[in-house]
C-alpha positions in Angstrom: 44.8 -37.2 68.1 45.0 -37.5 71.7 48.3 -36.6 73.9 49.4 -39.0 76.3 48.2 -36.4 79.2 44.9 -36.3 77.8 45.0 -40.1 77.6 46.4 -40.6 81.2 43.7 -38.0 82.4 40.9 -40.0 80.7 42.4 -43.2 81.8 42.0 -42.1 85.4 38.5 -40.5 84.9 37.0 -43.7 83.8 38.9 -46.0 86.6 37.0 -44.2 89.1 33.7 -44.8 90.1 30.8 -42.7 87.6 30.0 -41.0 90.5 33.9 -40.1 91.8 33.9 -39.0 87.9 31.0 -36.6 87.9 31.7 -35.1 91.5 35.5 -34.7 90.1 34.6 -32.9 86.5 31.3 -31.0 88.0 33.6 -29.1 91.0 36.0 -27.9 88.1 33.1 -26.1 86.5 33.0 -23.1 88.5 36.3 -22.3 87.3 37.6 -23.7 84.3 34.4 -24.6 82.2 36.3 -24.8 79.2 38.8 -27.4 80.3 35.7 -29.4 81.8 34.2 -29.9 78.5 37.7 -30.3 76.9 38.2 -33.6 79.2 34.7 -34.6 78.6 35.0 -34.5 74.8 38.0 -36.5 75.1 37.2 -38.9 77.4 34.0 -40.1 74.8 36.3 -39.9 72.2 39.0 -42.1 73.5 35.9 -44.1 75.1 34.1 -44.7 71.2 38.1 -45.7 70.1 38.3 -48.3 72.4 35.3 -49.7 72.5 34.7 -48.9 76.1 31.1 -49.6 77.3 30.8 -47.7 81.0 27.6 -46.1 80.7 27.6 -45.0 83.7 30.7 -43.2 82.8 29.3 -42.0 79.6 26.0 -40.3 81.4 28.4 -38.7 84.4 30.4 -37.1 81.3 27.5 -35.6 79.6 26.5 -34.5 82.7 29.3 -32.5 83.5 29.5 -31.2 80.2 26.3 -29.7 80.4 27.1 -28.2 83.5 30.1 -27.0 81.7 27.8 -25.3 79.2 25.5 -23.9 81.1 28.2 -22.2 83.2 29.6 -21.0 80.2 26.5 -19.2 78.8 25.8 -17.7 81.8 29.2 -15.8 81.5 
């Protein structure tokens, strides 16, 4: 379900620090709120496959999604 760039994106997303992770997704906001929540959703999907743990990951995610949404209901 998810493509090997998604996967490499996500991959990279949660080998950074949670807060390298938030700053990173929450400065794409401003422009492409769409893709932001696209990555988030991914990233907690392929996080939930593998059984990956980070929450401090998972709260800099839903972070940044929310950001995302907001942005986008402001349009």
């Amino acid at each position: 379900m998810i493509t090997a760039e998604q996967r490499d994106e996500v991959v990279w997303l949660i080998g950074t620090s949670a807060s390298d992770c938030e700053i990173n997704l929450t400065c794409q906001v401003e422009t492409s709120p769409l893709r932001v929540l696209t990555s988030v959703a991914t990233a907690l999907f392929y996080m939930n496959e593998q059984g990956i743990e980070k929450v401090s990951h998972r709260k800099a995610l839903v972070k940044a999604g929310r950001a995302a949404l907001k942005k986008l209901g402001d349009m």
